[in-house]
C-alpha positions in Angstrom: 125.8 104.1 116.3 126.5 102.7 119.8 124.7 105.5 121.5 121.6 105.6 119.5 121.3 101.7 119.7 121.5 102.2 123.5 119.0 105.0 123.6 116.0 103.2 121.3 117.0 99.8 123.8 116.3 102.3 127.1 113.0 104.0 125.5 111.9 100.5 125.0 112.3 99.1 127.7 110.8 102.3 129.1 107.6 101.5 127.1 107.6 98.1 127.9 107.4 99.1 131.7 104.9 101.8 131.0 102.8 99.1 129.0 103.3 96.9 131.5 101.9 99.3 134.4 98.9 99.9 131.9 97.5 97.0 130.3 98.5 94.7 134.0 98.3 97.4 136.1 101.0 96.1 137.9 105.1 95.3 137.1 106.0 92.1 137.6 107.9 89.4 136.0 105.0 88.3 134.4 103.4 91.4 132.6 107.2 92.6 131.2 107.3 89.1 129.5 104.4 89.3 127.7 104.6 93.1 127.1 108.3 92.7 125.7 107.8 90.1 124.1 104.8 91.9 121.7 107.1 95.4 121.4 110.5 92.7 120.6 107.9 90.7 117.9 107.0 94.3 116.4 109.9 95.5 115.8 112.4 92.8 114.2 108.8 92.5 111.7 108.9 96.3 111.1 113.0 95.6 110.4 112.2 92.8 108.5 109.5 93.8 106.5 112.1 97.6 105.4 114.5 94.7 104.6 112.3 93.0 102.2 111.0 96.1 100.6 114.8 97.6 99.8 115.6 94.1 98.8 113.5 95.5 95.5 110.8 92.7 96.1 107.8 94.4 95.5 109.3 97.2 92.6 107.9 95.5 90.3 104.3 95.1 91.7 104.9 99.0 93.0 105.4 100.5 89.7 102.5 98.4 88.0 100.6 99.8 90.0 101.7 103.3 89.3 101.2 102.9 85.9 97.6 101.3 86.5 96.3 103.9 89.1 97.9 107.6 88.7 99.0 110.3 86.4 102.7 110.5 87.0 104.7 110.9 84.4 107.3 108.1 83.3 110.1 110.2 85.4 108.6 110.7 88.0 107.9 107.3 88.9 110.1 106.2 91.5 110.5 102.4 93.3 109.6 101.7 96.1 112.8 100.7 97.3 114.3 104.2 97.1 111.2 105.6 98.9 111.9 103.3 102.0 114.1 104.5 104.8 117.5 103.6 104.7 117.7 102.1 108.5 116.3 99.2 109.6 119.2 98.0 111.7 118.2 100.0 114.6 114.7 98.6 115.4 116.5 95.3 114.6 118.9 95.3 117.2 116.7 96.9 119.6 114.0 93.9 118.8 116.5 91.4 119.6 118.0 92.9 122.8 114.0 92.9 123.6 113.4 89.7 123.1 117.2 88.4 124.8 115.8 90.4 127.7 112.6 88.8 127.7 114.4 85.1 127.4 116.3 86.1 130.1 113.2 87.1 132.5 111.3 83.8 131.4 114.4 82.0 132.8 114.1 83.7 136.1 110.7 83.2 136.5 
């Protein structure tokens, strides 16, 4: 678990440098703030939002609308919880490393 948290924090923060470079077309303090802060936002709202949906939330509303809108068969029908991905802790941590690094650089600047 250790390794893959460290290699989804280093792709980020490879993306943040490689947005950085192309939206600011330069890499300072500055431009990795804002760009970390927008990749660190998305992703502990893409954890949050698998959380809520395997929370069963929305099954409910899910199979309603299965019933309403297609010709599945009573069996087949499925929640939407179990069609979610299982992990959501990974974009998680990797949002909040993302944002503790982008706290950090707004101290320093």
């Amino acid at each position: 678990m250790l390794k893959k948290i460290l290699i989804w924090n280093s792709i980020t923060q490879l993306l943040v440098l490689l947005l950085a470079m192309i939206f600011y077309k330069r890499a300072d303090l500055l431009a990795y703030i804002n760009v970390s802060f927008i990749i660190g936002t998305a992703l502990i709202l893409i954890a949050m939002a698998g959380y809520v949906i395997k929370g069963r939330f929305f099954d409910i509303i899910f199979y309603s609308f299965q019933h309403t809108f297609s010709n599945v068969t009573e069996k087949d029908r499925r929640p939407l919880s179990r069609l979610v991905p299982q992990n959501y802790q990974l974009p998680l941590i990797t949002g909040i490393v993302t944002i503790l690094l982008m706290l950090l650089a707004l101290s320093l600047y």
